[in-house]
TIRO-2110 file (N, C-alpha, C; in Angstrom, 1 decimal):
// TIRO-2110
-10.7, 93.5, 148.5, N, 1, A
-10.3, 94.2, 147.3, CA, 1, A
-8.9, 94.0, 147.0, C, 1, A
-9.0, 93.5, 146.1, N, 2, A
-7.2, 93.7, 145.1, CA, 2, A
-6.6, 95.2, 144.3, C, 2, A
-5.5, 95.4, 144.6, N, 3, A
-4.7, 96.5, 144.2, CA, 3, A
-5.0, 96.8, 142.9, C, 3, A
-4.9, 95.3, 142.1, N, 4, A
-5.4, 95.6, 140.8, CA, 4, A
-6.4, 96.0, 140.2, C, 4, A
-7.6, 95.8, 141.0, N, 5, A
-8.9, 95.9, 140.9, CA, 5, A
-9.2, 97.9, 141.0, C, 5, A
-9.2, 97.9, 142.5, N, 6, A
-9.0, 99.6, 143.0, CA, 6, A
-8.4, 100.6, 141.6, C, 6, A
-7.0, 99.9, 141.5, N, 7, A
-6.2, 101.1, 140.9, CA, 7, A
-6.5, 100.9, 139.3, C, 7, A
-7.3, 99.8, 138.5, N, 8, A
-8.2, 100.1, 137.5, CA, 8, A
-9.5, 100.5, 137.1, C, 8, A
-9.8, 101.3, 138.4, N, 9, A
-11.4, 102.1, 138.7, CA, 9, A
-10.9, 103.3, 139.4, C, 9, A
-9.4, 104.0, 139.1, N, 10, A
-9.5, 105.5, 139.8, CA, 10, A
-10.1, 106.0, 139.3, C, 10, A
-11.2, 105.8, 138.1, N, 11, A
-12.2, 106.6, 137.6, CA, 11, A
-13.5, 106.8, 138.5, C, 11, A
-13.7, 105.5, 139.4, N, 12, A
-14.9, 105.7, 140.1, CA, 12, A
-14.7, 105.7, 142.1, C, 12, A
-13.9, 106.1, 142.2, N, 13, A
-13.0, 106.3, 143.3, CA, 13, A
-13.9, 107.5, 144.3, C, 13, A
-14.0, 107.2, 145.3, N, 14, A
-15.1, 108.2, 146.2, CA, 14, A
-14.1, 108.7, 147.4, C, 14, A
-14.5, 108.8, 148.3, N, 15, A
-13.7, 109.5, 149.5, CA, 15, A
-14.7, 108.6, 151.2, C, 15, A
-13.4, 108.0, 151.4, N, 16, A
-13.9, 107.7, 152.7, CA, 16, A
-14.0, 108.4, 153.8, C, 16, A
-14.8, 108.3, 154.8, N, 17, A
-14.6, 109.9, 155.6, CA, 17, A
-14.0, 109.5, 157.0, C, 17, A
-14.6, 108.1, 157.1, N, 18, A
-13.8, 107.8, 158.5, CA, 18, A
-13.6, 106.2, 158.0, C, 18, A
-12.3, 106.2, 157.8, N, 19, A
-11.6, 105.1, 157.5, CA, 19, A
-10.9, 104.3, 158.8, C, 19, A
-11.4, 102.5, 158.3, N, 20, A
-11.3, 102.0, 159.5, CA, 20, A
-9.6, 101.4, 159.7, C, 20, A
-8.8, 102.1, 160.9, N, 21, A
-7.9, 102.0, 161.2, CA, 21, A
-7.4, 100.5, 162.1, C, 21, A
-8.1, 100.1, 162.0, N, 22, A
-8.2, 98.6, 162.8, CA, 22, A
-7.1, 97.6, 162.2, C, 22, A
-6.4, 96.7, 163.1, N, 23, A
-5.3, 96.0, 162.5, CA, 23, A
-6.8, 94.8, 162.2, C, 23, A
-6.6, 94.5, 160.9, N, 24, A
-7.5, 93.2, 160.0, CA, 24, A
-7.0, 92.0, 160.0, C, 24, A
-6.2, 91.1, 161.0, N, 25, A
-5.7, 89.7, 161.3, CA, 25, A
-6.4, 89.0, 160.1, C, 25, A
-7.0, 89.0, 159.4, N, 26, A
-8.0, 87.9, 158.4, CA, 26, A
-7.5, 88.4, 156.9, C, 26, A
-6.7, 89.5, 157.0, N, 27, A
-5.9, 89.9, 155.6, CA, 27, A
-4.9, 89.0, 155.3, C, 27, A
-4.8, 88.9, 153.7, N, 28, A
-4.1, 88.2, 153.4, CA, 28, A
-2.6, 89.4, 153.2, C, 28, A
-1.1, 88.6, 153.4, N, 29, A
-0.5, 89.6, 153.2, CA, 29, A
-0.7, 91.0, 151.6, C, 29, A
-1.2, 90.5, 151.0, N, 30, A
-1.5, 92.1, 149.7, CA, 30, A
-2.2, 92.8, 150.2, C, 30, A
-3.4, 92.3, 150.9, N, 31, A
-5.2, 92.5, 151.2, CA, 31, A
-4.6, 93.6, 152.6, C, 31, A
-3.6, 93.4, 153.0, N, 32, A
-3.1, 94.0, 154.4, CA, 32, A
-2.1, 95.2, 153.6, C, 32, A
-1.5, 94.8, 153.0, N, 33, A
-0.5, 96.2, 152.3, CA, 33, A
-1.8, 96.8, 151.2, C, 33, A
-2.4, 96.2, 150.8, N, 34, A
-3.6, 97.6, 150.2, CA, 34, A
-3.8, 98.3, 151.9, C, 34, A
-4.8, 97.4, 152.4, N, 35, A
-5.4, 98.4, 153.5, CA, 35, A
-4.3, 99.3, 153.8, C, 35, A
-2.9, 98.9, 154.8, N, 36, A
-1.9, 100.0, 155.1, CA, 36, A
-2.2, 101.4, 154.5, C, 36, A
-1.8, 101.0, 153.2, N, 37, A
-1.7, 102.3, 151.8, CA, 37, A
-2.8, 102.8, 151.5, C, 37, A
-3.9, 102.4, 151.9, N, 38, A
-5.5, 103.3, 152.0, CA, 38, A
-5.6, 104.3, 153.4, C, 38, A
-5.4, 103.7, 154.3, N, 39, A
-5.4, 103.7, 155.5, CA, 39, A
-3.6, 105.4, 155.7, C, 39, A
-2.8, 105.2, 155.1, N, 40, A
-1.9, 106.3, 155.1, CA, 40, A
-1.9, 106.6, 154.0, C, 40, A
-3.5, 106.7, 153.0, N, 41, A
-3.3, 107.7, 152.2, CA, 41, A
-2.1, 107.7, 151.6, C, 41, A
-1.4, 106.7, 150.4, N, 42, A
-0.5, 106.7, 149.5, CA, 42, A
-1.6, 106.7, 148.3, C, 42, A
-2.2, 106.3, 147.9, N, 43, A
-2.9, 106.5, 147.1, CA, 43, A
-3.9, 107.4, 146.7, C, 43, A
-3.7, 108.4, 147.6, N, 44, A
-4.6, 110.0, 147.6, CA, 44, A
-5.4, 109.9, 149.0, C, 44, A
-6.2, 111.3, 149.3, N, 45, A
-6.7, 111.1, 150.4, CA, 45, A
-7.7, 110.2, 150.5, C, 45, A
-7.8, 109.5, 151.2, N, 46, A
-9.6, 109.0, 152.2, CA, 46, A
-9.6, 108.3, 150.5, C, 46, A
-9.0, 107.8, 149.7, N, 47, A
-9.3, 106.4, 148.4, CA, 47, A
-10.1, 105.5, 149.0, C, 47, A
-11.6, 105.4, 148.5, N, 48, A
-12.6, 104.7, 148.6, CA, 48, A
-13.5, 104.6, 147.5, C, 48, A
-13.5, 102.9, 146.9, N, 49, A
-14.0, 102.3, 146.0, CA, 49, A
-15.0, 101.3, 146.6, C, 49, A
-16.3, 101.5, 146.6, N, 50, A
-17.5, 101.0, 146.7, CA, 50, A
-17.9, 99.9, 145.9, C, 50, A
-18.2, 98.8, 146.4, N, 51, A
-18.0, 97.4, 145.3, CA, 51, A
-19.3, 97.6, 144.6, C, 51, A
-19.7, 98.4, 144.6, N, 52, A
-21.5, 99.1, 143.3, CA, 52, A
-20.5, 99.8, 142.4, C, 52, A
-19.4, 99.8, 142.4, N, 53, A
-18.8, 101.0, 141.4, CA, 53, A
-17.5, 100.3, 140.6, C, 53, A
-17.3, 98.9, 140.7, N, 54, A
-16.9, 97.9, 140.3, CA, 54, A
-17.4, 97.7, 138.7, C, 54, A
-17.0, 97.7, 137.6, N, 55, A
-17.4, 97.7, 136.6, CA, 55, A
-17.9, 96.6, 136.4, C, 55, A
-19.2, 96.0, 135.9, N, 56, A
-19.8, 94.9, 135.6, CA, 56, A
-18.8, 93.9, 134.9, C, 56, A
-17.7, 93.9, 134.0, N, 57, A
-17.0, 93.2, 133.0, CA, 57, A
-15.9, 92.8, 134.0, C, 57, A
-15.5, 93.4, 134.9, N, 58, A
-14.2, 93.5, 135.8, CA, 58, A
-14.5, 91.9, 136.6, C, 58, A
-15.9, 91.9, 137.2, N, 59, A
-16.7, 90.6, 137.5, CA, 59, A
-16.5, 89.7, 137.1, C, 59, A
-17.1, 89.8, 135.7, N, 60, A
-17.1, 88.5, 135.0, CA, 60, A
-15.5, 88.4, 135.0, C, 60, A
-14.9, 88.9, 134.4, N, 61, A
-13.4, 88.8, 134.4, CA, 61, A
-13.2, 87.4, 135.9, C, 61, A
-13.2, 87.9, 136.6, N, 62, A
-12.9, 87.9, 138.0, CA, 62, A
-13.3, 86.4, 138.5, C, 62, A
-14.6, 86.4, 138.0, N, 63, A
-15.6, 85.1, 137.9, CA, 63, A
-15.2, 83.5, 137.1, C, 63, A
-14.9, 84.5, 135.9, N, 64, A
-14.4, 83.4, 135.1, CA, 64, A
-13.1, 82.4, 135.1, C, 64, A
-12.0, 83.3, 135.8, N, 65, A
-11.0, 82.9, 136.2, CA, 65, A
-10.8, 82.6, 138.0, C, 65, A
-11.9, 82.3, 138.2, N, 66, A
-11.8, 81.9, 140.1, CA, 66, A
-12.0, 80.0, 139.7, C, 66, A
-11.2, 79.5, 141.0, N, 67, A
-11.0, 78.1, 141.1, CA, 67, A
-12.5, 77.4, 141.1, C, 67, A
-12.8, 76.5, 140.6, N, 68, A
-14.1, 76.2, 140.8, CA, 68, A
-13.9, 74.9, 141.4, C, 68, A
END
């Protein structure tokens, strides 16, 4: 998940209950400063966005502009 992505769906934003605190070696450095700032709650408590809750258009977006 990208920052961008998350913080253009605080509309459909859920609550994690047990958020995984694990250092993620496979993050890229943003992908690791989102997790951090999920993870200590700077972006409200337990911020969890469910990729079912990803807006259909955000996709294509997403799709259209990936390297092919």
């Amino acid at each position: 998940m990208d920052r961008a992505s998350l913080l253009s769906h605080v509309d459909r934003w859920g609550r994690e209950t047990s958020p995984n605190r694990a250092r993620l070696p496979g993050l890229t450095t943003e992908e690791a400063a989102l997790h951090r700032d999920l993870v200590e709650d700077s972006l409200g408590p337990s911020v969890r966005l469910e990729q079912e809750r990803v807006r259909f258009s955000a996709i294509e977006v997403g799709l259209r502009s990936a390297p092919r």
